[in-house]
C-alpha positions in Angstrom: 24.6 -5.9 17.0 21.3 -6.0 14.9 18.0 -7.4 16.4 14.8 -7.7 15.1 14.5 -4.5 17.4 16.5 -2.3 15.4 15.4 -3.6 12.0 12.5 -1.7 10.4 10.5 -2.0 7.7 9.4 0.5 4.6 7.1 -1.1 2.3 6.2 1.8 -0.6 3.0 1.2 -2.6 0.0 2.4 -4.4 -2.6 0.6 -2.3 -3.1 -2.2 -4.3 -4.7 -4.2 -1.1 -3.9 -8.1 -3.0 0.2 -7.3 -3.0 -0.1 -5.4 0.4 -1.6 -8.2 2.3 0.3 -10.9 0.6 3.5 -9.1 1.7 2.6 -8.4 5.3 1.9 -12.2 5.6 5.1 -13.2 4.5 6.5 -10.8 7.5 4.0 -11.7 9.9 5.1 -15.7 9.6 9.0 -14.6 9.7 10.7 -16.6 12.8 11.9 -12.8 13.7 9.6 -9.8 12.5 11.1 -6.1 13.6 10.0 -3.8 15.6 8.5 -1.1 13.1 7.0 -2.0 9.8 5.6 1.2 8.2 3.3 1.4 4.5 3.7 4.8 2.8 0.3 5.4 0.3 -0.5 8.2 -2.0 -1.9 11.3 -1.0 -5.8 10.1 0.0 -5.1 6.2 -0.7 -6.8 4.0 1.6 -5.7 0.6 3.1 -7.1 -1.7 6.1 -4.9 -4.4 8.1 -5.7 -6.2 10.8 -1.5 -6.1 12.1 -1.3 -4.3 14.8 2.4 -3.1 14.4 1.7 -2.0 10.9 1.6 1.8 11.1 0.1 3.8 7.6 1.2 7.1 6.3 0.4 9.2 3.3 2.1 11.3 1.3 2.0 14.2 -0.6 3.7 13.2 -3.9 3.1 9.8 -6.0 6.4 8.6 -6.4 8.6 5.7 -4.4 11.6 7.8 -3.5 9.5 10.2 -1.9 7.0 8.0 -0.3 9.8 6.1 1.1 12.0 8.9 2.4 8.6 9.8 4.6 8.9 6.2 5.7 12.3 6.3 6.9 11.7 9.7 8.7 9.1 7.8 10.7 11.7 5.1 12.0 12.6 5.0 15.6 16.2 7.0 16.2 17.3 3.5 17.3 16.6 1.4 14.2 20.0 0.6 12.6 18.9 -1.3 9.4 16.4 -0.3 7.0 14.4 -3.4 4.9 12.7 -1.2 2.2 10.3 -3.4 0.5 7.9 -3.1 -2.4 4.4 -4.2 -2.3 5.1 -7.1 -4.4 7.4 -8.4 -2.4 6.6 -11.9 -0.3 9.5 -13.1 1.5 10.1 -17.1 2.1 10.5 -18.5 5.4 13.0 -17.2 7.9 14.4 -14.5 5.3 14.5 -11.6 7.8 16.5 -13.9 10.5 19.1 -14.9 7.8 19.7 -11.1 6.7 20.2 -10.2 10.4 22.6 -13.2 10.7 24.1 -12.1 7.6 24.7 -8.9 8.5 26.2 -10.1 12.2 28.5 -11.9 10.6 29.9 -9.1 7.8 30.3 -6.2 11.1 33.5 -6.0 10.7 33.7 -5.2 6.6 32.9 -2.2 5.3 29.6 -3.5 4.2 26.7 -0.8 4.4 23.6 -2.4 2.1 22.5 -6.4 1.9 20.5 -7.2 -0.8 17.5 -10.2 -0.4 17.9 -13.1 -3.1 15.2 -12.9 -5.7 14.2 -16.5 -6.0 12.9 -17.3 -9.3 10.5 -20.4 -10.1 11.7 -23.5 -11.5 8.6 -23.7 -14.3 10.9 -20.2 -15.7 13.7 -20.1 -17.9 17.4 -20.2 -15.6 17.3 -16.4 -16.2 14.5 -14.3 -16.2 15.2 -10.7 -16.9 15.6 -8.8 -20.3 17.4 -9.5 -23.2 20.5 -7.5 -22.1 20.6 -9.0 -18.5 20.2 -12.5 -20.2 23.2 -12.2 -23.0 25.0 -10.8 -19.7 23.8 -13.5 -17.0 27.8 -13.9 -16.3 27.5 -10.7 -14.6 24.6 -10.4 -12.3 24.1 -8.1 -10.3 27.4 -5.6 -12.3 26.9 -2.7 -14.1 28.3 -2.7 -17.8 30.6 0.1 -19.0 27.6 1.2 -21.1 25.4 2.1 -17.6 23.1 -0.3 -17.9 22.9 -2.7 -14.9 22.9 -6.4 -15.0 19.9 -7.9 -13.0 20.6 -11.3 -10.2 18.7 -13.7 -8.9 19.2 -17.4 -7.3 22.7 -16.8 -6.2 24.1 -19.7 -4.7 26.7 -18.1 -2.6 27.0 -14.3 -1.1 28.2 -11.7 -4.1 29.2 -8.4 -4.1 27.4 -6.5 -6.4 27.5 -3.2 -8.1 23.5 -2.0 -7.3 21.4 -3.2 -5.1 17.5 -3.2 -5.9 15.1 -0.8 -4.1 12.6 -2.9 -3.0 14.3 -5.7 -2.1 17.9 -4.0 0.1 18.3 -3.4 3.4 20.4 -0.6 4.3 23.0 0.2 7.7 21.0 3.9 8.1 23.7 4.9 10.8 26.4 4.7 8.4 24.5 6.1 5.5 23.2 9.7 6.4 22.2 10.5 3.0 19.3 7.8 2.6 17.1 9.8 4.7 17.1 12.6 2.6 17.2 11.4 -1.2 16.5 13.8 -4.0 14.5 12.8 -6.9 12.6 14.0 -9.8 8.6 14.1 -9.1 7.6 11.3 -11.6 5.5 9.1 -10.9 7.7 6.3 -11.9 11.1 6.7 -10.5 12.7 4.4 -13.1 16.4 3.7 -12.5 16.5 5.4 -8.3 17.8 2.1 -6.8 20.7 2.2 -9.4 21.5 5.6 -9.3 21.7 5.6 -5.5 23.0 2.2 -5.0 25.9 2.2 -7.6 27.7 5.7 -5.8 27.4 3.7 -2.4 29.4 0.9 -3.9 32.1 2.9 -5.1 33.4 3.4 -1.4 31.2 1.0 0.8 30.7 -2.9 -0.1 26.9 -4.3 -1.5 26.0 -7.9 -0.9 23.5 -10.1 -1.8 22.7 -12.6 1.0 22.1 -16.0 -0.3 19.7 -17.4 2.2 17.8 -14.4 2.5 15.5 -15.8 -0.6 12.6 -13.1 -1.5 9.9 -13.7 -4.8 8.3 -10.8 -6.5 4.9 -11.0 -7.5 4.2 -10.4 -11.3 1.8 -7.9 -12.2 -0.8 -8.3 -14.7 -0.3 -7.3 -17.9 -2.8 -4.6 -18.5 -3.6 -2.5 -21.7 -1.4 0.6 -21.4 -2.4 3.3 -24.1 0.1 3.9 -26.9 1.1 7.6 -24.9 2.4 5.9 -22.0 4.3 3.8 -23.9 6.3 6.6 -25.4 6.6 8.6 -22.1 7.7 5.2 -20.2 10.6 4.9 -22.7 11.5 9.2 -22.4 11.5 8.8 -18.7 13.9 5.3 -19.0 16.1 6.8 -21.2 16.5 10.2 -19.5 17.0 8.8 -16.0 19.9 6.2 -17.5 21.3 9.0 -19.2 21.8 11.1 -16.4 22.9 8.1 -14.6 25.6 7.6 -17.1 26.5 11.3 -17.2 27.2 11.2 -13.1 29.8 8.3 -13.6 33.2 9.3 -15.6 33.7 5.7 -15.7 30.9 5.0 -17.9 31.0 5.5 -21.4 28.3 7.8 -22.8 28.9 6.8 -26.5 28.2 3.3 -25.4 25.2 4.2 -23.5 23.9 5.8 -27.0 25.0 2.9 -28.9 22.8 0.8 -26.6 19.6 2.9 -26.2 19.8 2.8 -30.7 20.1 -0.9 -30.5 17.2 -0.9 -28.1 15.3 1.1 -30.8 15.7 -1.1 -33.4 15.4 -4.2 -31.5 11.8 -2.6 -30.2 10.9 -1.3 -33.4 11.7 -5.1 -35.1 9.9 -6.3 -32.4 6.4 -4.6 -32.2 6.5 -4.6 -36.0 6.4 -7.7 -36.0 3.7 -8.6 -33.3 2.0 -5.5 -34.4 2.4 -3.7 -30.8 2.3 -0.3 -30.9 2.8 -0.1 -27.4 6.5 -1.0 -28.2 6.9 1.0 -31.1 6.1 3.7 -29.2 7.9 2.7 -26.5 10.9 2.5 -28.7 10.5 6.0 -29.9 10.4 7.3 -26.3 13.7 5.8 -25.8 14.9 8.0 -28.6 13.2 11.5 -27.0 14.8 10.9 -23.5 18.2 11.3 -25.3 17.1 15.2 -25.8 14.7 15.9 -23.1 15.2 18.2 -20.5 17.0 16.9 -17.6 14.6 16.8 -14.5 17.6 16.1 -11.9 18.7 19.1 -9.9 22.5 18.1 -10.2 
């Protein structure tokens, strides 16, 4: 049976003390708040609470796969589900009770990660995500024969799903060995590691969103990101999907090249047009990570 003993918490972030704090008030007014609730930071990153449960730990490499798998090696050997959360995250009123209920209620299926329900204001359009996930809202929370995954949000019932995102899933750790030992490539963006993991699980196990566990994500602030990043953002997208689709025989690889050149286009039309090199080179990134070198180890 899970408890609020056995349930602990991972939040991964870059010390950014506004989302931190916002997020570990949301837990701290949960009718049910677990046992452990670790932060992972940066090598030398800094952060003050006043929660006494909250325990801090730093690591070595920038990068939320990494940070995270130090998290989970910090758990108690008796924690059974793991609520890996990102800084952004603020979770709405009795969210962690309704995902232990929830998973109470599916022990018997061969369920092994619960997603929270991104909640999404009313002042936004019905479906806020890009363009792909909004021509594709029919399918949230699927991934397309192409590879690329289809994003959810206000569900109004419990769905399975084909990916679960990273910081907003809860894992069963005792029936998933492998999460406490994930491989990725040191980036510091690891763009595409909640799919990538997520999507083999679902291919034997069951995924879920859980309705009433609602969750919002804070938006970050659009900052003036210099015309290199832009082009090594889209590399790194476009590698990491293409080894993605690459690891799946189901997926089709000439679709996934077929997308990534619409993509292009569509970016280069775009940032022509509201004169942003940002997304023109963005858009020419996406073309490079079709030939880079593949960072994966497998």
């Amino acid at each position: 049976m899970v408890t609020n003993k056995n349930v602990g918490i991972v939040i991964t972030s870059l010390g950014n003390e506004k989302f931190l704090n916002n997020c570990l008030r949301s837990i701290f007014k949960q009718s049910k708040i677990p046992t452990q609730i670790i932060i992972v930071l940066p090598n030398k990153t800094r952060f003050l609470t006043t929660f006494k449960k909250v325990k801090i730990y730093n690591s070595r490499i920038k990068n939320q796969v990494h940070q995270r798998n130090l998290g989970i090696s910090k758990l108690l050997k008796s924690t059974k589900i793991l609520l890996q959360l990102d800084d952004r995250v603020i979770l709405e009123k009795g969210c962690i009770e309704k995902l232990i209920d929830c998973w109470n209620n599916n022990s018997d299926k061969n369920i092994v990660g619960i997603g929270l329900n991104q909640i999404v204001s009313k002042n936004k359009p019905k479906f806020d995500g890009s363009i792909v996930s909004n021509i594709f809202k029919n399918y949230q929370g699927r991934v397309l024969i192409n590879g690329l995954n289809i994003g959810y949000q206000n569900l109004k019932k419990n769905s399975k799903v084909s990916w679960l995102k990273g910081g907003m899933a809860s894992y069963n750790i005792k029936k998933i060995k492998e999460i406490k030992k994930r491989s990725f490539p040191i980036v510091s963006w690891s763009v595409c590691e909640d799919l990538i993991f997520s999507y083999d699980l679902q291919k034997h196990k069951t995924l879920i969103i859980c309705k009433n566990a609602k969750a919002k994500l804070i938006q970050k602030s659009k900052k003036a990101e210099s015309i290199k990043n832009g082009y090594e953002l889209g590399k790194l997208y476009s590698h990491n999907f293409r080894y993605f689709v690459k690891k799946n025989d189901n997926l089709s690889f000439i679709l996934f090249i077929f997308t990534i050149l619409i993509l292009f286009f569509y970016g280069m039309l775009t940032g022509i047009m509201n004169f942003s090199l940002k997304k023109i080179n963005y858009s020419f990134g996406l073309i490079a990570g079709l030939f880079s070198k593949n960072l994966f180890n497998n």
